[in-house]
Backbone as a ProteinNet text record, in pm:
[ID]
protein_1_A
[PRIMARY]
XXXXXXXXXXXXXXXXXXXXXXXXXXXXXXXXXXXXXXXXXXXXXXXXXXXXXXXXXXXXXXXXXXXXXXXXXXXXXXXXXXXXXXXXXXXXXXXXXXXXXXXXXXXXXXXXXXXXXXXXXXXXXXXXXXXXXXXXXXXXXXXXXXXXXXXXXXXXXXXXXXXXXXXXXX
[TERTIARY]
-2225.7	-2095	-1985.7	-2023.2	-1916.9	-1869	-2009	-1946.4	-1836	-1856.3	-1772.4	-1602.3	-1610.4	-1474	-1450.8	-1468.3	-1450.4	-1367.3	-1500.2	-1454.3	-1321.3	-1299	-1162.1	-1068.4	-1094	-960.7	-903.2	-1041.1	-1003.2	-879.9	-997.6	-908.2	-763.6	-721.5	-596.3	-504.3	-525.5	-458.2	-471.2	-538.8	-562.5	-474.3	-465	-345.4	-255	-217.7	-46.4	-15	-67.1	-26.8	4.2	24.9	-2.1	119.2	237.4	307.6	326.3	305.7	318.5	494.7	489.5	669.9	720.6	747.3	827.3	873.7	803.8	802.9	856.1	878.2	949.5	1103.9	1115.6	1276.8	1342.9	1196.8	1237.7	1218.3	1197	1191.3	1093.9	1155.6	1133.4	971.2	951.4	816.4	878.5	994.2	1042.4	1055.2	1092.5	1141.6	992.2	896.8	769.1	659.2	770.3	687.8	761.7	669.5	678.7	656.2	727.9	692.6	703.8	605.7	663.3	616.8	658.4	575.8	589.5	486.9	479.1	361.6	330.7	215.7	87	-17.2	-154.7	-252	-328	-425.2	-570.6	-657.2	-763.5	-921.4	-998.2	-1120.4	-1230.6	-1338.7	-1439	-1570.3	-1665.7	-1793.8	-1852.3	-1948.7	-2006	-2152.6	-2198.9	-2293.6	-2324.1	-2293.7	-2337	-2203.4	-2069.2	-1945.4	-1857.4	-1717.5	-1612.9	-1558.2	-1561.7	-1457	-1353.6	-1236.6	-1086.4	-1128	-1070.2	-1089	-966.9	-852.9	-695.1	-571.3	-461.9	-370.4	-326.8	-226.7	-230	-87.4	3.3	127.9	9.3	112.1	72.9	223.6	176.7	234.9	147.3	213.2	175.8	244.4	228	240.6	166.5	254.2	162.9	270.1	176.8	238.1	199.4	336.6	270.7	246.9	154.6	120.5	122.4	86.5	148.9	168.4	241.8	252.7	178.3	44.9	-81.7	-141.7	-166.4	-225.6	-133.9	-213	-136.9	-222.9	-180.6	-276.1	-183.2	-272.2	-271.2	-328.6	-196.4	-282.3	-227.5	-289.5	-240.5	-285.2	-181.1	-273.5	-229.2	-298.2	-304.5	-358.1	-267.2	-265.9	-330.4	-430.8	-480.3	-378.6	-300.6	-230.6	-284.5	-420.2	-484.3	-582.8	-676.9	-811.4	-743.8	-663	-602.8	-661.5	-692.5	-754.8	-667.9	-682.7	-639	-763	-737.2	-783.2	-693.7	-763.2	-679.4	-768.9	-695	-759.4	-638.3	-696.6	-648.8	-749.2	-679.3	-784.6	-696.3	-746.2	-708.7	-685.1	-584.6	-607.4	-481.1	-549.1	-513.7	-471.4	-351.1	-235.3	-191.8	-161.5	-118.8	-4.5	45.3	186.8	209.2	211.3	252.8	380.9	304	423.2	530.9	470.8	581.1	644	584.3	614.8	606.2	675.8	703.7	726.7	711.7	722.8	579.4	470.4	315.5	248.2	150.4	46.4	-66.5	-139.3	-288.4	-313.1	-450.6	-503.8	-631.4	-714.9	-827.3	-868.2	-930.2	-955.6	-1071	-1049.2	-1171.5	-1102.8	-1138	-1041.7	-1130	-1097.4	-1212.6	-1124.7	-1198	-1174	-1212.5	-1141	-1168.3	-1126	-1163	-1165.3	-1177.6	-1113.1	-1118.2	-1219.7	-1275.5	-1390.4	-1494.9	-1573.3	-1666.5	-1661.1	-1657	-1680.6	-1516.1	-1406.9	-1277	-1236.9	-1326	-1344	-1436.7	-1412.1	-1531.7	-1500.5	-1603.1	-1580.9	-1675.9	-1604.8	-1672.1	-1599.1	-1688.1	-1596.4	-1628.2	-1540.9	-1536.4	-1425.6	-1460	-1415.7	-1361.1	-1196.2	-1098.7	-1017.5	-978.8	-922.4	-779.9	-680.6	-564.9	-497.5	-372.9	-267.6	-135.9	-61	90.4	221	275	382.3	528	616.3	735.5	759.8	788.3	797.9	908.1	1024.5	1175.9	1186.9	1248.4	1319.3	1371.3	1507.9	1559.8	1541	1402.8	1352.8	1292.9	1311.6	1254.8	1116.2	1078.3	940.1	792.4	725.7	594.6	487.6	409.3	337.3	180.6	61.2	-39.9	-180.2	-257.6	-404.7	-518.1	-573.9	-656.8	-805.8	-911.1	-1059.2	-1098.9	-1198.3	-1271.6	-1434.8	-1522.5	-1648.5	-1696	-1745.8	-1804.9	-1929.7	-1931.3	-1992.8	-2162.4	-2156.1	-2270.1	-2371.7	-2241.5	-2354.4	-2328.4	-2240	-2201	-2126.6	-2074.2	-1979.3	-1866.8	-1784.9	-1666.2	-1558.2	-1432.4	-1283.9	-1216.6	-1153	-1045.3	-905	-781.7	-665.5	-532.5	-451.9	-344.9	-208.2	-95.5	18.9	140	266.1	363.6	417	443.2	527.1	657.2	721.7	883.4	876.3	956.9	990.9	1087.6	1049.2	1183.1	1213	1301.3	1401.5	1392.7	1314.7	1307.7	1401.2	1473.4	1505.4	1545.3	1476	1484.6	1415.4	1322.3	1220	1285.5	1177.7	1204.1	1196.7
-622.1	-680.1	-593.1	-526	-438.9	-340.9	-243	-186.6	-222.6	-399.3	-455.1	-431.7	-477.9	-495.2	-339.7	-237	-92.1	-52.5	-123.2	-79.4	-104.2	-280.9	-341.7	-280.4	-205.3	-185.6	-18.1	44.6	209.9	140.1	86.9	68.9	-24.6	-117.7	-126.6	-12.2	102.4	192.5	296.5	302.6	386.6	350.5	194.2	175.9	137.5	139.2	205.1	334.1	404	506	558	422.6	399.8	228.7	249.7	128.7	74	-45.9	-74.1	-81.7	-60.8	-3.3	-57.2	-215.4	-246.3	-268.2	-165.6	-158.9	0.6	93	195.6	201	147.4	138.9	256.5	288.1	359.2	252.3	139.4	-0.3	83.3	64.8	80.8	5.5	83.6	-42.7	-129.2	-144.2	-232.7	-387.2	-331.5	-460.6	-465.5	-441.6	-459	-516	-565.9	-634.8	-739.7	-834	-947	-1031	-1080.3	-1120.9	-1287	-1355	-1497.8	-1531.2	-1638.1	-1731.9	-1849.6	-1905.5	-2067.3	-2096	-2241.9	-2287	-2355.7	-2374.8	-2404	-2487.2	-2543.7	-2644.4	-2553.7	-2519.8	-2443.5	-2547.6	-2539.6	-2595.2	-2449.5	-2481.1	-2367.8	-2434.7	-2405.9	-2419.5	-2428.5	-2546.4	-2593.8	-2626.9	-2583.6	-2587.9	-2694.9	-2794.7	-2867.6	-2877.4	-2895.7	-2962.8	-2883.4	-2816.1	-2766.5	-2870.4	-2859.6	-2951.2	-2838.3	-2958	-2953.3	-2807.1	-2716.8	-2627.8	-2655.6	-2617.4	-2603.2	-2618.8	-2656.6	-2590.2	-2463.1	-2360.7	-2189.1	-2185.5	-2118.8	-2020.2	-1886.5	-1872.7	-1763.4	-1672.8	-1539.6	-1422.9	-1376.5	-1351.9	-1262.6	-1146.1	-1081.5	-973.8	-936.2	-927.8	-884.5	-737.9	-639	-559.4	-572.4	-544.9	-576.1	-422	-374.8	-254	-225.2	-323.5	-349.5	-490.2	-532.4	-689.5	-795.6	-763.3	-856.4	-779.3	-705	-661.3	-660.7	-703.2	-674.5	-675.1	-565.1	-593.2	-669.1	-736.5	-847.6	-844.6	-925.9	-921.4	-1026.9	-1090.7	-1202.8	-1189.8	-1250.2	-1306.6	-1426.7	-1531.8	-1608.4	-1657.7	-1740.7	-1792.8	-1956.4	-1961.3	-2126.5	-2180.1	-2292.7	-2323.6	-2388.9	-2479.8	-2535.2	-2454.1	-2411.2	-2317.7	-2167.9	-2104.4	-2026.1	-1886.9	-1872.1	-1745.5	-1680.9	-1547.5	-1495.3	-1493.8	-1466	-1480.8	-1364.1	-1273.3	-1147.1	-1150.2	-1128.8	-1070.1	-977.7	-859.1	-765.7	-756.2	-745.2	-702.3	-687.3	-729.6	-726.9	-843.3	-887.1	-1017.1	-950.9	-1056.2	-1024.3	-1120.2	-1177	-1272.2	-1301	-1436.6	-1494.9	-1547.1	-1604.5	-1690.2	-1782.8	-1930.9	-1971.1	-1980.2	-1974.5	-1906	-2022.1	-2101	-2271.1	-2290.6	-2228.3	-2262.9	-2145.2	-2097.9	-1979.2	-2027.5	-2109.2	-2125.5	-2166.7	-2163.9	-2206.7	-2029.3	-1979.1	-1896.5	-1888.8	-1820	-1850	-1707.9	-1691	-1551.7	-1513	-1452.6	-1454.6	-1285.1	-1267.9	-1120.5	-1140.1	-1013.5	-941.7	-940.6	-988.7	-940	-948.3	-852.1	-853.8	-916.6	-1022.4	-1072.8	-1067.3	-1091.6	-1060.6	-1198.9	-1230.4	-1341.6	-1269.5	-1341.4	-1305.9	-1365.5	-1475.9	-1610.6	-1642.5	-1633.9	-1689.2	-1820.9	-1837.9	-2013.9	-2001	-1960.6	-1975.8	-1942.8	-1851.5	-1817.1	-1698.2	-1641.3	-1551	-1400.5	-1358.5	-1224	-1119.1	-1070.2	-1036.4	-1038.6	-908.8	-932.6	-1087.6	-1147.3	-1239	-1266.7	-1362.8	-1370.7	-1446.6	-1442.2	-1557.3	-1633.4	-1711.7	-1854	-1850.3	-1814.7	-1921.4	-1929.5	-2047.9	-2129.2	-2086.3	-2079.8	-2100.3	-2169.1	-2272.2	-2312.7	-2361.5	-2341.2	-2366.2	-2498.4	-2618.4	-2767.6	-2758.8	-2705.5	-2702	-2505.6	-2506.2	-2360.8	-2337.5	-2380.6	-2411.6	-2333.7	-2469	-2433.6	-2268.7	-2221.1	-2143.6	-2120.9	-2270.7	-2349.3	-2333.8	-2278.6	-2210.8	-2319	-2377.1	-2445.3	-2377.7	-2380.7	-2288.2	-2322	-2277.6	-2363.1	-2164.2	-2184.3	-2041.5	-2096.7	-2056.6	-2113.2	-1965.3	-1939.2	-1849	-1806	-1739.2	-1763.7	-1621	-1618.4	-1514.8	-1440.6	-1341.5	-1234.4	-1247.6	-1241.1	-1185.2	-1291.3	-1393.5	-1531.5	-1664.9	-1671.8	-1752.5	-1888.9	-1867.1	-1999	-1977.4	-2070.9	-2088.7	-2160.2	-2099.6	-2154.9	-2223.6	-2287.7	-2352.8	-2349.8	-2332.5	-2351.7	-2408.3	-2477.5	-2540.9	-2536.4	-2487.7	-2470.6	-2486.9	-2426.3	-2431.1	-2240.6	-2175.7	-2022.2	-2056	-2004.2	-1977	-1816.2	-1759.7	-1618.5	-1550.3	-1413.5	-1405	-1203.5	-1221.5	-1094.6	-954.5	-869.7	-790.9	-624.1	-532.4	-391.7	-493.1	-427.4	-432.5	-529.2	-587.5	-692.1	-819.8	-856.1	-976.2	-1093.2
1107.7	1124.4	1062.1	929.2	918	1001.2	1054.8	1201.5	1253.8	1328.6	1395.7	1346.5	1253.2	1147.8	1166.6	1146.4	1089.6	1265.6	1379.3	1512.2	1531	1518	1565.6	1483.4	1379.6	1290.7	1380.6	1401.4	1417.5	1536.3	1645.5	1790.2	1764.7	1657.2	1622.8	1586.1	1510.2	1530	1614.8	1706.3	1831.9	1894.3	1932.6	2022.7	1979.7	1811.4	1814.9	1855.1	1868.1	1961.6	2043.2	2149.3	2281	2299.5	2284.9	2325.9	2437.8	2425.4	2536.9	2596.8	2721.1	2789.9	2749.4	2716.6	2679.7	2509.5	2501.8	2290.2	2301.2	2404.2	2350.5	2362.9	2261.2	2218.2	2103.5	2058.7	1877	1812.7	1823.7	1735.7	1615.7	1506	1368.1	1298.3	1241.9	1133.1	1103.6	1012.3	997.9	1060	1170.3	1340.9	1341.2	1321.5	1390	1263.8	1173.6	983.6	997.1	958.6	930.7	823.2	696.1	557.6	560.2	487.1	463.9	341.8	254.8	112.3	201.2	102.3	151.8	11.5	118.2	-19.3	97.2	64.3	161.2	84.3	128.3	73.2	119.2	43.9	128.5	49.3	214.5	181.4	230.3	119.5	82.9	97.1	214.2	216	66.2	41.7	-47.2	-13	114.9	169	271.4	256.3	379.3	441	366.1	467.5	358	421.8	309.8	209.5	122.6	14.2	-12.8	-75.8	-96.4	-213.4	-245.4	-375.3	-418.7	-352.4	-457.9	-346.1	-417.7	-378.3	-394.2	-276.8	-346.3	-245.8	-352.9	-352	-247.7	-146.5	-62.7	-111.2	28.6	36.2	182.3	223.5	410.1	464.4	537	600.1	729.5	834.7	913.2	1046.3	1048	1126.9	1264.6	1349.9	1509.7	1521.2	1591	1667.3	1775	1864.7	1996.1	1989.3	2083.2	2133.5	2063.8	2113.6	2068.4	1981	1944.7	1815.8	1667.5	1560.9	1451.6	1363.4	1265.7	1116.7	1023.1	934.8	896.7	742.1	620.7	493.7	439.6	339.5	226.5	74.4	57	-87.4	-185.5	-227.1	-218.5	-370	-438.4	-558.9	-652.7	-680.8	-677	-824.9	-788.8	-855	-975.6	-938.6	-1039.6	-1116.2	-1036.5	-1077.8	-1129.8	-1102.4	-1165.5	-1095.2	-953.2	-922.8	-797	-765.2	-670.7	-522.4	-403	-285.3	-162.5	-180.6	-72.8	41.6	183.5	269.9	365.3	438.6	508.2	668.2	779.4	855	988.4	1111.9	1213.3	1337	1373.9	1481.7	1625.6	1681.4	1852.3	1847.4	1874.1	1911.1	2032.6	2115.5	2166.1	2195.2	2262.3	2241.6	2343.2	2363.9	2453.7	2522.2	2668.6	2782.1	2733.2	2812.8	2795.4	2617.2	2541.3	2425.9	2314.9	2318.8	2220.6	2124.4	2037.4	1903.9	1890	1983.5	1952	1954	1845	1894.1	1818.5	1878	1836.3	1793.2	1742.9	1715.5	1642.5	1673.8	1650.4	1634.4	1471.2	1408.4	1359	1292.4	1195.6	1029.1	978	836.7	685.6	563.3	477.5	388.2	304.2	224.3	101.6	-17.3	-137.3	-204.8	-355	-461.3	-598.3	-686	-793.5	-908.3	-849.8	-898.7	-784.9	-869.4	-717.1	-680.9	-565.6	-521.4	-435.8	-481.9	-512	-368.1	-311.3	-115.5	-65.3	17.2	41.6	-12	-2.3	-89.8	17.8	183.2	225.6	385.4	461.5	625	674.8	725.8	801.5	948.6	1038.2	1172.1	1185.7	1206.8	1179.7	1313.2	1315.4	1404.5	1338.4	1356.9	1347.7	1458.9	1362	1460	1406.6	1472.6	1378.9	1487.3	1456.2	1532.5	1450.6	1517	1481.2	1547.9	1469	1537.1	1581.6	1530.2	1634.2	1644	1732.9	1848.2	1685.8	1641	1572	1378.9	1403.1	1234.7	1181.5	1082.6	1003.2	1000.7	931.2	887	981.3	921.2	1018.3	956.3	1027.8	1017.4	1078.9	943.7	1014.8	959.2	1040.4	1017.8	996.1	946.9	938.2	931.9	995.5	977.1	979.4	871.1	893.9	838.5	915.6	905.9	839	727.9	648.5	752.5	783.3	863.8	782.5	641.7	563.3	545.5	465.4	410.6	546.1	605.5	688.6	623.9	536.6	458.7	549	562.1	603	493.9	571.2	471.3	554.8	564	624.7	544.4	585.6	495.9	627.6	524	617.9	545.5	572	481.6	643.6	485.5	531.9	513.9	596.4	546	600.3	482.1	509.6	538.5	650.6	702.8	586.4	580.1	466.6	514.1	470.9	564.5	453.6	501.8	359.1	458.8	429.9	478.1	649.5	731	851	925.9	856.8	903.9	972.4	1020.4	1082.4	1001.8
[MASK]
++++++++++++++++++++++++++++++++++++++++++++++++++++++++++++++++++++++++++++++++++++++++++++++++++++++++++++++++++++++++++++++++++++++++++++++++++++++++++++++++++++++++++

């Protein structure tokens, strides 16, 4: 499975190299980064069914490379238990036609912990959601499930990200 992860990442930057037509503008890294905080509730395989672990202060980033591709990182703060939770990797993104404030996306991304138990410590294969409830709002609303490659535990997490405007970014 690491293979896997190592593959999807080379071929994410293979085809930034390669824009798609309607991305050659000169559009900047910048225009093409994306930053948010928020806060998330995350549940951690315990072996038979996930239980609740913490609430966690996030941090995100994600670069588009083309359209639908973007690499992708976090990191993530347990407010009670007192530990950190990073992951970096790769997802292929979506967007609904009818609804552009809905998209989906599904990667490869390696994850790291600072405690054990606290989440996975290892490549895993990820699910999210993210929607904007009004055209309007700021407020990103987002669901992340993801399945450990090695041991097969899963995470689940559900929050709120606020977008935030850093140089040139979005």
């Amino acid at each position: 499975m690491k293979i896997a992860f190592s593959l999807a990442f080379v071929l994410a930057l293979f085809a930034s190299w390669f824009p798609a037509a309607d991305d050659c503008d000169g559009a900047s890294l910048w225009q093409a980064t994306s930053f948010g905080i928020g806060g998330q509730g995350v549940w951690v395989d315990e072996g038979t069914a996930p239980a609740f672990r913490d609430a966690e202060a996030i941090a995100r980033a994600a670069i588009g490379v083309t359209p639908h591709v973007n690499l992708v990182g976090g990191v993530s703060y347990g407010v009670d238990k007192a530990y950190v939770r990073g992951s970096g990797g790769v997802r292929i993104t979506a967007t609904d036609v009818n609804d552009p404030n809905f998209s989906i996306g599904v990667g490869v991304s390696r994850h790291y912990t600072s405690e054990p138990g606290a989440g996975l410590d290892e490549a895993a294969g990820e699910a999210a959601i993210g929607w904007k409830p009004f055209a309007s709002s700021r407020v990103l609303l987002t669901g992340l499930a993801v399945y450990g490659l090695d041991t097969g535990r899963r995470l689940f997490s559900a929050g709120v990200v606020w977008p935030l405007t850093v140089g040139g970014a979005k």
